[in-house]
C-alpha positions as CSV (number, residue, x, y, z in Angstrom):
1,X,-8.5,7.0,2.8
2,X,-5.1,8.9,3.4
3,X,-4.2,7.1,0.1
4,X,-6.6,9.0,-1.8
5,X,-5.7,12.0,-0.8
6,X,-1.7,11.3,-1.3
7,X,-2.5,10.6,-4.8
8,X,-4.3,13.9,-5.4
9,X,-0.8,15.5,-4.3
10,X,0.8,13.8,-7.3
11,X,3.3,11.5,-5.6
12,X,5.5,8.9,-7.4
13,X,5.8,6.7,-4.0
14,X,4.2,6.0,-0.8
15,X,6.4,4.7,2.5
16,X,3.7,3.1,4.6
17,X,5.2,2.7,8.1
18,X,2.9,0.8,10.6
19,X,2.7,-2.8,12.8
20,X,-0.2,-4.6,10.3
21,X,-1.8,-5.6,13.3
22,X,-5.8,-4.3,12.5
23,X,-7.7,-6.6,9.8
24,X,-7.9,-5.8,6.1
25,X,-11.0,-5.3,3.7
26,X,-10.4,-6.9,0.7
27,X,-12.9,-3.6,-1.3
28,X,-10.3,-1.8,0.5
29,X,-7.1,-3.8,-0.7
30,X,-8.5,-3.5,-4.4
31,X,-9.2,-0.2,-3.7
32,X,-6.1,1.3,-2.8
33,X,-4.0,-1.4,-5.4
34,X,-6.7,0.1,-8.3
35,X,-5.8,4.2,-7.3
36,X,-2.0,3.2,-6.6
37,X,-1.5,1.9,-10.0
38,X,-3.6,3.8,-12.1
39,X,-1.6,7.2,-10.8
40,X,1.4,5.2,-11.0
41,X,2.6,5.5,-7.2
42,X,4.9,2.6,-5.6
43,X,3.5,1.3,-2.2
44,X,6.6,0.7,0.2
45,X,5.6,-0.9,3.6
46,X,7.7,-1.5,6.7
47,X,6.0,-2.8,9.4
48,X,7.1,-3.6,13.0
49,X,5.3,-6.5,13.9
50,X,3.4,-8.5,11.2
51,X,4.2,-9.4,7.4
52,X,1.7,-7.7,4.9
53,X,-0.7,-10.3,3.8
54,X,-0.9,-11.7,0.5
55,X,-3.2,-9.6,-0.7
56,X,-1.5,-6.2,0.8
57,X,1.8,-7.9,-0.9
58,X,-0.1,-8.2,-4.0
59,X,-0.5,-4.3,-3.8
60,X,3.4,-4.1,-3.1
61,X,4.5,-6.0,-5.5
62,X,1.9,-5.1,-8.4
63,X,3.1,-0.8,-8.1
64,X,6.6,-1.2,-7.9
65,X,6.9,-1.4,-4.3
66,X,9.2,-3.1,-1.4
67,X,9.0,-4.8,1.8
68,X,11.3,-3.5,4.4
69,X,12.1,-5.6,7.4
């Protein structure tokens, strides 16, 4: 994951910019909610076409994060 390797760069945020379109893997989900808040990283998303998902919200709103329209 691009996540994990952000994290080893010691980041305090993330700005995810992308259109939500492909499917999620809920491993995945709790995967990158589990290394974003144990490093302590916000998770900001803007997306283009689609709102995240419950469970990519989740992620958002457990680190800190924000939705941008």
């Amino acid at each position: 994951y691009a996540i994990e390797q952000l994290a080893k760069s010691n980041v305090d945020a993330i700005y995810w910019f992308c259109d939500l379109q492909d499917s999620e893997d809920p491993r995945g989900i709790d995967k990158i909610k589990n290394i974003l808040k144990n490093k302590n990283i916000r998770l900001y998303v803007k997306s283009l076409d689609f709102p995240p998902t419950p469970e990519l919200k989740s992620v958002i709103d457990e680190t800190g994060g924000r939705i941008f329209n």
